[in-house]
N, C-alpha and C positions, 0 to 999 in steps of 0.2 A: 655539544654536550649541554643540554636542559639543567637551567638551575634548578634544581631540590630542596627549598629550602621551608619547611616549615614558618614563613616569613608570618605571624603573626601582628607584627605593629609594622607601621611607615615610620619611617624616622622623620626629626624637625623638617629638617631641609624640603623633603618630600610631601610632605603635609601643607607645608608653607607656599608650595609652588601647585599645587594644586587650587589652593586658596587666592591664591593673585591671578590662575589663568581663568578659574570660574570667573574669579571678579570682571575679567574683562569682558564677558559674555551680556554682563548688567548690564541695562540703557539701550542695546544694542538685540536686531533678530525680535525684539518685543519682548525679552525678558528683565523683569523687575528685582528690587531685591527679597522679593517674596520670593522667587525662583532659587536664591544664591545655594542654600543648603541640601538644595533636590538637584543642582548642577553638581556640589561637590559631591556627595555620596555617589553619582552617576559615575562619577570620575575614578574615584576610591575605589569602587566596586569593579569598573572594569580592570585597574592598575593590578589590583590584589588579585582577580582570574589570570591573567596575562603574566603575571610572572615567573608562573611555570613556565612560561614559554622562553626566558629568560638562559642565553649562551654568551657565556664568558668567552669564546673566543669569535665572536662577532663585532663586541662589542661592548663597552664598558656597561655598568649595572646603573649609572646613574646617566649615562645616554638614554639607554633601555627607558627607562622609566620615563625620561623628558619626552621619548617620544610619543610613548601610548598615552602620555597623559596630552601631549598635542592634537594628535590624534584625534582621541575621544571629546577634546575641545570642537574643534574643527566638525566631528560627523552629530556633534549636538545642534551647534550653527546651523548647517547644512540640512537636517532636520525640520528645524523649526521656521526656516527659509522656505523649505518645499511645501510645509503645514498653510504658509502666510501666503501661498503662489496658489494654494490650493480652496484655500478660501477667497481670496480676491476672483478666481477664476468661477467663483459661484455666487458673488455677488449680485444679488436682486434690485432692479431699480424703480422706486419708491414711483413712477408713471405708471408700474405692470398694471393689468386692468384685473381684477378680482370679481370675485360674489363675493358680495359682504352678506349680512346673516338674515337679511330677509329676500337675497338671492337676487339682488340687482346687481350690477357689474358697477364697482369702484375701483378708482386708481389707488392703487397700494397706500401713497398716502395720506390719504383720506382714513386707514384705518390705524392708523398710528396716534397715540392722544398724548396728551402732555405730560401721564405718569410715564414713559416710554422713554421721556426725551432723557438721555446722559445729564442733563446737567440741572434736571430736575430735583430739588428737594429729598423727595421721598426718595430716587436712586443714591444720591451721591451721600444722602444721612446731612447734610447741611444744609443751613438756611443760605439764603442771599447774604441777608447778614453776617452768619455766622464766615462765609465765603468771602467777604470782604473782607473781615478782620483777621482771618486768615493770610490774603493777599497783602495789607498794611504789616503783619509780624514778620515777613518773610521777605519784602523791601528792608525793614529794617535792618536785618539779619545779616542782607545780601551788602547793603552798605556799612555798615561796620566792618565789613572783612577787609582786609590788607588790599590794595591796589589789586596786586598780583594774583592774588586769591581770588578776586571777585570777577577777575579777567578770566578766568579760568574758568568760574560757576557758569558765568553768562556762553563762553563759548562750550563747557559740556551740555549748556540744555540745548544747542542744536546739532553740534555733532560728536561722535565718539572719542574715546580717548586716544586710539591711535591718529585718529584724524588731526587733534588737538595738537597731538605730539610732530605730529607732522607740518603744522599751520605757525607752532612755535618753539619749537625747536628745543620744546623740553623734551628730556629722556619721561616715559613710561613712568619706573618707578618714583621720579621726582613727581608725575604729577599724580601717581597714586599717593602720597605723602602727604600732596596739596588737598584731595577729595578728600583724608582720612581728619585733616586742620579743619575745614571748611564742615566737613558733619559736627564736628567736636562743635564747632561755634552753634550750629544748629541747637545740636543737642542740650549745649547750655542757656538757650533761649525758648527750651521747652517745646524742641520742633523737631524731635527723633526722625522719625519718618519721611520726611519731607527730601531730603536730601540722598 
């Protein structure tokens, strides 16, 4: 029997858990926290079509839910995996021989110039200077933080949180607790984004 229910709103609980599984998606598959809000709404959106699909005797309603929203985690991943396999698989390399523009054959990177590069000025909006001062604010930041915290930062910039969780034997939600401590420090050092 299909639930019926004119389900208008998600409840706390449901909201909440949408919001921590998106979270784990950050850092991870190449998605940032620009991504976070266009992860949850994907999520919300399929939850709320799906729950017509929703039978009480299959199943409890808050199973139900935990799973599409697993689910829809896992085939976002899965996605954006096959997107990064798909690009790496067309990867051009900067030897390939070319016409450049008065129709001689050059090596690809010959036509590549210094406005091009990533870490150029004009791409990245900051100077060198500006880039160092940046690098100096954000040592600072990094050692001011509690032992345990900064143990923490230093191993999320090379691997994931379940990795993390796994490498020290914190639970998940302790070390989402720890990243929510460690932005606050951020953010009261005038460095929102960064973390």
């Amino acid at each position: 029997m299909p639930y019926e229910s004119g389900f208008q709103e998600l409840d706390e609980q449901t909201v909440e858990t949408i919001r921590i599984k998106a979270k784990t998606l950050i850092g991870n598959y190449g998605f940032t926290h620009d991504d976070f809000d266009d992860i949850r709404q994907d999520v919300t959106l399929d939850l709320l079509i799906r729950l017509s699909e929703y039978d009480p005797e299959r199943a409890s309603l808050r199973t139900f839910i935990s799973r599409i929203i697993d689910y829809k985690i896992e085939q976002i991943a899965e996605e954006r995996s096959t997107i990064k396999e798909r690009v790496w698989q067309t990867s051009v390399s900067l030897n390939d021989v070319l016409p450049d523009s008065e129709s001689e054959l050059t090596e690809r990177i010959q036509s590549v110039t210094e406005r091009n590069l990533p870490w150029n000025e004009a791409e990245s909006g900051f100077s060198a200077f500006e880039l160092n001062d940046l690098r100096e604010d954000v040592k600072q930041v990094l050692f001011a933080l509690p032992p345990e915290q900064l143990d923490i930062c230093l191993r999320l910039a090379r691997d994931s949180v379940a990795e993390v969780s796994r490498q020290t034997g914190i639970p998940r939600m302790t070390l989402y607790y720890h990243i929510k401590k460690i932005s606050e420090h951020f953010e009261e050092a005038g460095l929102k984004n960064i973390f």
